[in-house]
C-alpha positions as CSV (number, residue, x, y, z in Angstrom):
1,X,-44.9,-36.3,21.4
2,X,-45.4,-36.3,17.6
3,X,-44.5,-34.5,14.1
4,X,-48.2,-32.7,13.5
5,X,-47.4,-32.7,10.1
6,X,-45.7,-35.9,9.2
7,X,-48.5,-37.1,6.8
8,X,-48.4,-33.8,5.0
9,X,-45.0,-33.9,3.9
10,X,-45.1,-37.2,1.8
11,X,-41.0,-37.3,2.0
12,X,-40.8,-37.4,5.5
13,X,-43.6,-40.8,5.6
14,X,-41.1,-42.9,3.0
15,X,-37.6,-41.8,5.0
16,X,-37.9,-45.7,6.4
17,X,-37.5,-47.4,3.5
18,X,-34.3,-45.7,2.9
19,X,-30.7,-46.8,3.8
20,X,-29.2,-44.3,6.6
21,X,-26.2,-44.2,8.5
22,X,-24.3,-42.4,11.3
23,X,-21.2,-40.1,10.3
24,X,-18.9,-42.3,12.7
25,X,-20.3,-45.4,10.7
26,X,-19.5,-44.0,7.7
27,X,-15.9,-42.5,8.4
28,X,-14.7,-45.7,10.1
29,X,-15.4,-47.6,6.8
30,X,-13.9,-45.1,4.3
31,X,-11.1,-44.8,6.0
32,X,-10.6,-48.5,6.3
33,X,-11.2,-48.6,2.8
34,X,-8.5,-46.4,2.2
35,X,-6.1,-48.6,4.6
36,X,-6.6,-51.5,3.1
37,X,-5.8,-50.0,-0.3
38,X,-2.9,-48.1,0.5
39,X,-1.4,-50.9,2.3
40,X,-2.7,-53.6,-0.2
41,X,-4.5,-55.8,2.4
42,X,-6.9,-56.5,0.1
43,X,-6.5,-60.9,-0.1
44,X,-5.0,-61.0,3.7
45,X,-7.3,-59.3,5.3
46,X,-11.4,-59.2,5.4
47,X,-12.7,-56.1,4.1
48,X,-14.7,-53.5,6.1
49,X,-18.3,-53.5,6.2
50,X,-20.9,-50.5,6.4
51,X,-24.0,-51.5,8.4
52,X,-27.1,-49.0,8.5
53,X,-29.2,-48.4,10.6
54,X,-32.6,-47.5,11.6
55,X,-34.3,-44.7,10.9
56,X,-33.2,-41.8,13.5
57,X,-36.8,-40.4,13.3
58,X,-40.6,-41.6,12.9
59,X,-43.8,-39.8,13.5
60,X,-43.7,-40.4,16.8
61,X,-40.0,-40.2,17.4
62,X,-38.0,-36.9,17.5
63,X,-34.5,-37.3,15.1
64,X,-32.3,-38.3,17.4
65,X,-29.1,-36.4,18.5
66,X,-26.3,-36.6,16.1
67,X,-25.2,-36.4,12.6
68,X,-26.4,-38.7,10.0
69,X,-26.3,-39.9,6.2
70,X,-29.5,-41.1,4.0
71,X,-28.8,-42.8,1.1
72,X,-31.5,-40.9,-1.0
73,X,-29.9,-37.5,-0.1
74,X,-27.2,-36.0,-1.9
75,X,-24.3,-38.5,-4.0
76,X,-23.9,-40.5,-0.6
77,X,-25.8,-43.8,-2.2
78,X,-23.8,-43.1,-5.6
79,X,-20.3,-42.9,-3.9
80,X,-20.8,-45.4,-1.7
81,X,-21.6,-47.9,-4.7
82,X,-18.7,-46.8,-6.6
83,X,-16.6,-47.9,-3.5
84,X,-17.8,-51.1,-3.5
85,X,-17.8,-51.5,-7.2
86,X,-14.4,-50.7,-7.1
87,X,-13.3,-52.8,-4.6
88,X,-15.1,-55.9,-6.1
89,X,-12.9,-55.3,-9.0
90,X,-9.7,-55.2,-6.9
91,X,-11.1,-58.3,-5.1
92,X,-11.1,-60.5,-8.4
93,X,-10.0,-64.4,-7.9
94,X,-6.2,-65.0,-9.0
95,X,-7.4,-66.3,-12.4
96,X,-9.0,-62.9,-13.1
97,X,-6.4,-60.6,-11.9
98,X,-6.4,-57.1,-13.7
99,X,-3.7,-55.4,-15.4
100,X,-0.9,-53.5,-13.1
101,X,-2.2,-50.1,-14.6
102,X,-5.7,-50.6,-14.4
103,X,-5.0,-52.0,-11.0
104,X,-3.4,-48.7,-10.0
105,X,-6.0,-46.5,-11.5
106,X,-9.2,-48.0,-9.5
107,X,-6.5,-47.7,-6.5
108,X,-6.3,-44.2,-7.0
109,X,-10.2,-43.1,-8.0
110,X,-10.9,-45.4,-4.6
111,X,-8.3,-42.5,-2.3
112,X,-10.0,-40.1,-4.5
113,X,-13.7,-41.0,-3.3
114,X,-12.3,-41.3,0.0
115,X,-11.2,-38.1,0.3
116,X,-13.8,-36.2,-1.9
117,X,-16.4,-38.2,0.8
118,X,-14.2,-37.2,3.8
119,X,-14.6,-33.2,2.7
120,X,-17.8,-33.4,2.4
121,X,-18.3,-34.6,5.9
122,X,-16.0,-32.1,7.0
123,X,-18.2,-29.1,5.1
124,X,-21.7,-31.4,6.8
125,X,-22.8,-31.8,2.8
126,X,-26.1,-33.3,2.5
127,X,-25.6,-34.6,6.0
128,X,-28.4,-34.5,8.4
129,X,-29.0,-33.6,12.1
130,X,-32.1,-32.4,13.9
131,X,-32.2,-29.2,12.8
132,X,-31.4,-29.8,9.2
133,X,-33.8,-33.0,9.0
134,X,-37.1,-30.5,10.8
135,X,-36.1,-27.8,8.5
136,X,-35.7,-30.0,5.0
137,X,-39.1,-31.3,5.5
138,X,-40.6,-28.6,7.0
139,X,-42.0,-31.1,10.2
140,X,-42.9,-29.3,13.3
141,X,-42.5,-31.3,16.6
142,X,-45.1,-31.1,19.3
143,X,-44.7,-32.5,23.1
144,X,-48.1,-33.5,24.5
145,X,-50.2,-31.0,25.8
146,X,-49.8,-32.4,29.4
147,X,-46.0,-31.8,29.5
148,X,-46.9,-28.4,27.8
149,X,-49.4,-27.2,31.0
150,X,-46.4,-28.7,33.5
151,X,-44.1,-26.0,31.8
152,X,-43.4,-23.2,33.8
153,X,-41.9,-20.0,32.3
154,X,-41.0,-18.1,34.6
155,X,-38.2,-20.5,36.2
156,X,-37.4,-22.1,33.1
157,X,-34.1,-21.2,31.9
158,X,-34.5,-21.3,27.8
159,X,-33.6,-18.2,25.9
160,X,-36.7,-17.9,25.0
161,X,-39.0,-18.3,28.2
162,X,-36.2,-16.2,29.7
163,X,-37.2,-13.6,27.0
164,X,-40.7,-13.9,27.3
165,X,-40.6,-13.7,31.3
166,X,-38.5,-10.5,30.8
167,X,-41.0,-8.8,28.8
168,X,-44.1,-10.1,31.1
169,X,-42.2,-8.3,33.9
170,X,-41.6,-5.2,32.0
171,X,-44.9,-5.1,30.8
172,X,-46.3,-5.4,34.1
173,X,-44.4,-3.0,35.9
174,X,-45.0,-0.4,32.9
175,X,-48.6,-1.2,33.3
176,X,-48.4,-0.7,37.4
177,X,-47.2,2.6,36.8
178,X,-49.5,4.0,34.0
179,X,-52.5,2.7,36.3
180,X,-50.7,4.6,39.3
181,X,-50.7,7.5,37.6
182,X,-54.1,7.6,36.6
C-alpha cells in the first residue's frame, strides 16, 4: 500500500521534518499550562511538557486514525512558542522577578492563548485527520493490487460496492428482458 503520488506533491515528501502532535497531547499541556497559572504553581511544581511525535503518515504509511497538529500548519508553532516564551518569563530566578503588573499581564495573555488555542481545537482549525491530510495535498492512497483482485463486490458491504452491485443487478435484469423481448 502506498501514496501514488507522494513524490509529486513536494509538501507531503518534507511533512517529516516537521514537529506534529496529537490533539490529546496538545490539550493535556494547555490546560496544564493554564492550571499552573491560575493556581500559581509555577516554583512548586514542574511544569508540563509537550512531546511530539512521529509523523502519522509516510509514503508507505496511510495517516493514521485521529486528529492531529503540525507545527508548519496554521499559528499552532507561533502559539505554542508564545506559551513557552511566556512562561520562561514567569519562571525567572528570585533575583529577576518581574513587576506585580507585568506579572499579571503575561498571566492573562497565557489564559488568553489557552483559550483562543482550545476554540480552535473545538472549530478543528488547521487541525489534521485522514481526510483533511489526503485532501490538503492532494495524495491518493492505493492498496496493492493483490488485495485489490481479493475484493469482492458483491458481498462487500461499503456504500459504494453496495451501489455499484445494485446497478450491476439492475443493469443485468434490464438487459435480460430487452434480450427476451427480442
Amino acid at each position: 500500500m502506498v501514496y501514488v503520488n507522494w513524490e509529486a506533491s513536494s509538501s507531503a515528501a518534507n511533512l517529516s521534518t516537521f514537529k506534529w502532535y496529537s490533539v490529546e497531547s496538545i490539550i493535556d499541556y494547555i490546560q496544564s499550562l493554564r492550571q499552573n497559572v491560575i493556581y500559581r504553581l509555577r516554583q512548586e511544581t514542574s511544569m508540563p511538557v509537550l512531546s511530539c511525535i512521529e509523523a502519522p503518515v509516510s509514503k508507505t504509511k496511510r495517516f493514521q486514525q485521529g486528529y492531529f497538529i503540525c507545527d508548519g500548519v496554521g499559528n499552532w508553532e507561533y502559539n505554542l512558542n508564545r506559551l513557552s516564551l511566556y512562561l520562561v518569563r514567569l519562571n525567572r530566578s528570585p533575583s529577576c522577578q518581574l513587576s506585580a503588573s507585568f506579572e499579571t499581564a503575561i498571566e492573562r495573555d497565557v489564559l488568553r492563548t489557552v483559550h483562543s488555542m482550545l476554540g480552535a481545537i473545538e472549530k478543528k482549525v488547521d487541525m489534521m485527520d485522514q481526510f483533511a491530510f489526503e485532501t490538503r495535498y492532494g495524495l491518493v492512497w492505493e492498496a496493492t493490487a493483490a488485495k485489490e483482485d481479493d475484493h469482492d463486490v458483491m458481498k462487500c458491504p461499503n456504500i459504494f460496492c453496495y451501489c455499484y452491485k445494485n446497478a450491476v443487478v439492475y443493469i443485468s435484469l434490464l438487459l435480460g428482458k430487452k434480450n427476451k423481448a427480442m
